[in-house]
N, C-alpha and C positions, 0 to 999 in steps of 0.2 A: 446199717452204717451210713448211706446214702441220705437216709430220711433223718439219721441224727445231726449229719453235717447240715442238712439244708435247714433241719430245726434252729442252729445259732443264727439270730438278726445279722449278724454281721455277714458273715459266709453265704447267707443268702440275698443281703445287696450286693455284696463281689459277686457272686454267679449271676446273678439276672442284670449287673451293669456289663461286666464281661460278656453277657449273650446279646445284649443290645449294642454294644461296641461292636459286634462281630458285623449285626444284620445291617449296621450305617455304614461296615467296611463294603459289604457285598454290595449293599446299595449304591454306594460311592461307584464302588469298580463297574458295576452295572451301567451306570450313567457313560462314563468315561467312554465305555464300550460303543453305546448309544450313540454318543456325543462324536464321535470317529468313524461311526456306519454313516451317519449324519453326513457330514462333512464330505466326507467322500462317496456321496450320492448326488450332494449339490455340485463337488466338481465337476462330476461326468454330465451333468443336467448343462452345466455350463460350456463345457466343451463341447456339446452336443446344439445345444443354441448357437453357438458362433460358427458350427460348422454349417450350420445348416441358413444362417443369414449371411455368413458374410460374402459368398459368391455374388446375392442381390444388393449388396451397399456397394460392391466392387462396381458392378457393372452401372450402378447408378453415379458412382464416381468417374467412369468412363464417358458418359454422356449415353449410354445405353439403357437408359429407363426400362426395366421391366412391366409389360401390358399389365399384367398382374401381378398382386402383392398376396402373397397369404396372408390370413390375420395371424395377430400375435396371440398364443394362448396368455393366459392370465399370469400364469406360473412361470410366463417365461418373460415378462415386460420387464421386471427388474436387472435380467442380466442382459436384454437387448438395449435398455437404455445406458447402462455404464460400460458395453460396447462402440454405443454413437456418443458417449459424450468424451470416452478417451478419443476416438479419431476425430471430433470436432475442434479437439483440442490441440492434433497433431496438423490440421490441414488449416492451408489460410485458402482467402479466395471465393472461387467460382466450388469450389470443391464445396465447400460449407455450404454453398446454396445449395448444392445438389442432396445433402445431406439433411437439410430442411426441408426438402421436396419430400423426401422421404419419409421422413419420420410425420410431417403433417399427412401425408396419404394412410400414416399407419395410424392415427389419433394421437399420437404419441403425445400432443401437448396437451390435450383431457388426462392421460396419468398422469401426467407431471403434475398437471393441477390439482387432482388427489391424493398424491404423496406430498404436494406441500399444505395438504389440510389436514396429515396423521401427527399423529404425537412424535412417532418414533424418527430420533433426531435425524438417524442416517438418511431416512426415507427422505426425507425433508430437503437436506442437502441434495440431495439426488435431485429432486424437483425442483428446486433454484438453479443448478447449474443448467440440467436443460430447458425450462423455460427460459433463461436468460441466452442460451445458445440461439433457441428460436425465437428471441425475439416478441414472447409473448405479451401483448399488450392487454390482454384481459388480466392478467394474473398482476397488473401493475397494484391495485390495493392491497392485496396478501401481501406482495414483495417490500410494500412499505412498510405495513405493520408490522412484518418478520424484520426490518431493517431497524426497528425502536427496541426489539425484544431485550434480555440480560443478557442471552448468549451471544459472544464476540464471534465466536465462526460463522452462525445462523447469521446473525446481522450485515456480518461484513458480506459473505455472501451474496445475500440481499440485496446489499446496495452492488452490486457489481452487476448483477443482475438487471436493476433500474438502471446500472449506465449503458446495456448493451440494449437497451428497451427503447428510454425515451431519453437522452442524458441529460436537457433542460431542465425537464421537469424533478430527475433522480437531484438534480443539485438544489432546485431549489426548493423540496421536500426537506431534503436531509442533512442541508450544509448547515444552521445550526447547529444538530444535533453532534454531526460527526465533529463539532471544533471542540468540544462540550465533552466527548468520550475519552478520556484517557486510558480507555481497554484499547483502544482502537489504534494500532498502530501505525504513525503517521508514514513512513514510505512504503507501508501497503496502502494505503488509502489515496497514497499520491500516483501509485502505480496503476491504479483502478481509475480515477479522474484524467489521470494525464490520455489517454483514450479520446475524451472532448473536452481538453481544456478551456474554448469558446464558449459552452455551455456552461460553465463552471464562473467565468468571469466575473457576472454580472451580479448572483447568487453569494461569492465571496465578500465581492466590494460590500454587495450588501450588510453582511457580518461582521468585516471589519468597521462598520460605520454605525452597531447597533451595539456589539461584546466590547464588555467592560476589559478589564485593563489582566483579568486574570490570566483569560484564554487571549489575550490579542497574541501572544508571541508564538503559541502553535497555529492560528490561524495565518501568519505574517509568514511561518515556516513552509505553510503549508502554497503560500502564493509562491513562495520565493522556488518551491519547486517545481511546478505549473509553471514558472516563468510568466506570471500574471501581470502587470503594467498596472498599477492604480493611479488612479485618478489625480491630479497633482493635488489638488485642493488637501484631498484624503493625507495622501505622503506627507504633504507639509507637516498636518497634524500630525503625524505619529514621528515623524522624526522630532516634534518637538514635546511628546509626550516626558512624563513627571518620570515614567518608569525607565531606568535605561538598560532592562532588559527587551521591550517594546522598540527603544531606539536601537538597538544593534539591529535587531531584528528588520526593522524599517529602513534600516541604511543598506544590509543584502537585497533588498527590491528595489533602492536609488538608481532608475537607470540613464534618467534623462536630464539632458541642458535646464528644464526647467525648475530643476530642485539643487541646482547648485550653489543658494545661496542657504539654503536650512544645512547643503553636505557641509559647507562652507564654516557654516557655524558651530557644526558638531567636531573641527578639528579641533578643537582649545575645551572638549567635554570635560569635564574632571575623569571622567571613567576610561581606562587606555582602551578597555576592549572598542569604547563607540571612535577614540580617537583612531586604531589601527581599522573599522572601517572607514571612517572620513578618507582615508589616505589611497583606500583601495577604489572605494569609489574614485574619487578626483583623477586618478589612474586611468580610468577610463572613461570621462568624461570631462573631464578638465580642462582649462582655457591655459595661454600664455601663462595670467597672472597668477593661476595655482602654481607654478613653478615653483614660485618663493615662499609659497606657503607648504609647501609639501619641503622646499628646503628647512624650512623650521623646525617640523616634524621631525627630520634627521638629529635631532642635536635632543630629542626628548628622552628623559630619563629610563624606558620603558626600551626592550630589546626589540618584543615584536614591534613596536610600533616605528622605529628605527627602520626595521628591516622590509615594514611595508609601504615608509617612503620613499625609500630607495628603489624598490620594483615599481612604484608606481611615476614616478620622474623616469627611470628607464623607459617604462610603457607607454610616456607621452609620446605624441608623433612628430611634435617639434622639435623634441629634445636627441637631436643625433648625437655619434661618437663624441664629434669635437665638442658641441655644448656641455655635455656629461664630464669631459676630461676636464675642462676649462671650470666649472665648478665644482667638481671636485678638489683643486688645487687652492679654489678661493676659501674655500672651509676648512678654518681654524681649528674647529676639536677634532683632534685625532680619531675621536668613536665614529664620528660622524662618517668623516672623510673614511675609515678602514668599511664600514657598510657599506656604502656609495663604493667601492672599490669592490669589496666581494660581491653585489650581484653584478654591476656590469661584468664579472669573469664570470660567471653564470651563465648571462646571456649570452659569453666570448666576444667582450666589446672591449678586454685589457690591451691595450698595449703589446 
């Protein structure tokens, strides 16, 4: 019976897929199995490492340097370093030097420099954050190269790295490239520079004075949050650049007396967004005779642009209660005069 059933072709692909279905189930569940003894061998591996280091990071963070350091076995430098790299993370200061002490008595910046020469991405990351912790100035080539790669974590990384390294040189390696990346998110990237915005200065201006008109408005975005100061010559030009999304951009970095006649001229732009900044800059740097210019502003077709001549004529420092009351009463259009009325109640300057 047996041997007649397995005789039909058919009944005997079902039985022998059926048998093989069974041994990928067992195999499956095998693994699983595996995969779980696994796992929880490296817990206890790692519970077993930090009990056994962290008494001597303690006492090293007390100012109690231990005469002697055990070495690190091999097996265990992976979970000793993303032990020191979350507490380097957690500690500012004298702390962190202490912990640099440390980990250079233990070689720890030799693994790091061979986990950031393995394929595997995690390792990698690993070796970026603690070279960059310590400061490694050997490892500055690798860090560049890994800072050009495709990958946006490895890269950004990277460069965070070269800022905690050498920041002069990380800006002006990489500032180029980083205006140029649109994987590269710019208030992480602002987050990472702002750190030595000094060393960034000089490496920006640069960029802005070589990048065409594509990238200038993330490079512009990117001064503007650095709080970078450019050069007047530079500003002139881009406040009067072709693009006026380069001009909005250029008038958030207008900070000074000496660009107030290109602010001057960007209040009458055809475009309201560059006209509502004219009004905010002049706000803050404004003379007497912007008074009447920024009075004009008020009576313009455009809401916001109304409402940011009115904060910025409030803003001025000549212009007290009584002068603000006193023209607000001389303006005819009612639109004008009810915005000039709502922010001074804003400020609480009504009546």
């Amino acid at each position: 019976m047996a041997s007649s059933t397995l005789s039909d072709p058919f009944l005997f692909f079902a039985f022998w897929t059926g048998m093989a279905a069974l041994a990928l189930t067992l195999l499956l569940g095998a693994q699983i199995v595996w995969l779980r003894v696994s796992l929880r061998r490296a817990e206890r591996r790692e519970k077993q490492v930090i009990a056994r280091w962290r008494p001597l990071v303690t006492a090293m963070l007390a100012g109690e340097p231990p005469a002697h350091l055990p070495a690190i076995r091999r097996r265990d430098r992976l979970v000793f370093l993303k032990m020191w790299i979350h507490l380097h993370e957690s500690l500012r200061g004298s702390a962190t030097d202490a912990l640099n002490q440390m980990a250079c008595r233990l070689r720890c910046d030799e693994t790091a420099l061979r986990l950031l020469r393995r394929r595997n991405r995690a390792h990698r990351l690993l070796g970026i954050l603690a070279l960059g912790h310590l400061r490694a100035a050997a490892a500055s080539a690798d860090l560049l190269r890994l800072s050009r790669s495709g990958d946006s974590t490895v890269s950004v990384k990277a460069l965070w790295a070269l800022v905690q390294i050498d920041p002069a040189f990380a800006a002006a390696e990489t500032m180029a490239g980083l205006i140029r990346r649109e994987d590269w998110p710019l208030p992480q990237l602002a987050g990472i520079l702002q750190e030595a915005p000094e060393a960034c200065t000089p490496a920006l201006v640069a960029v802005l004075r070589e990048t065409g008109g594509e990238h200038l408005p993330r490079a512009l975005a990117l001064a503007e949050t650095l709080r970078i100061a450019l050069p007047p010559d530079l500003a002139r030009d881009l406040l009067a650049h072709p693009s006026t999304e380069v001009v909005i951009h250029a008038m958030r970095v207008a900070a000074t007396p000496a660009l107030l006649d290109a602010v001057r001229a960007n209040a009458a732009h055809e475009d309201w967004r560059v006209r509502v900044q004219a009004a905010k800059v002049l706000g803050r740097i404004g003379r007497q005779e912007d008074a009447e210019r920024l009075r004009g502003l008020l009576h313009d077709p455009q809401w916001w642009v109304r409402y940011r001549a009115a904060q910025a004529l409030v803003a001025l420092p000549f212009m007290n209660g009584d002068a603000l009351r006193a023209l607000r009463q001389d303006i005819g259009d009612r639109y004008a005069r009810d915005m000039l009325a709502q922010v001074m109640a804003e400020k609480g300057m009504a009546e």
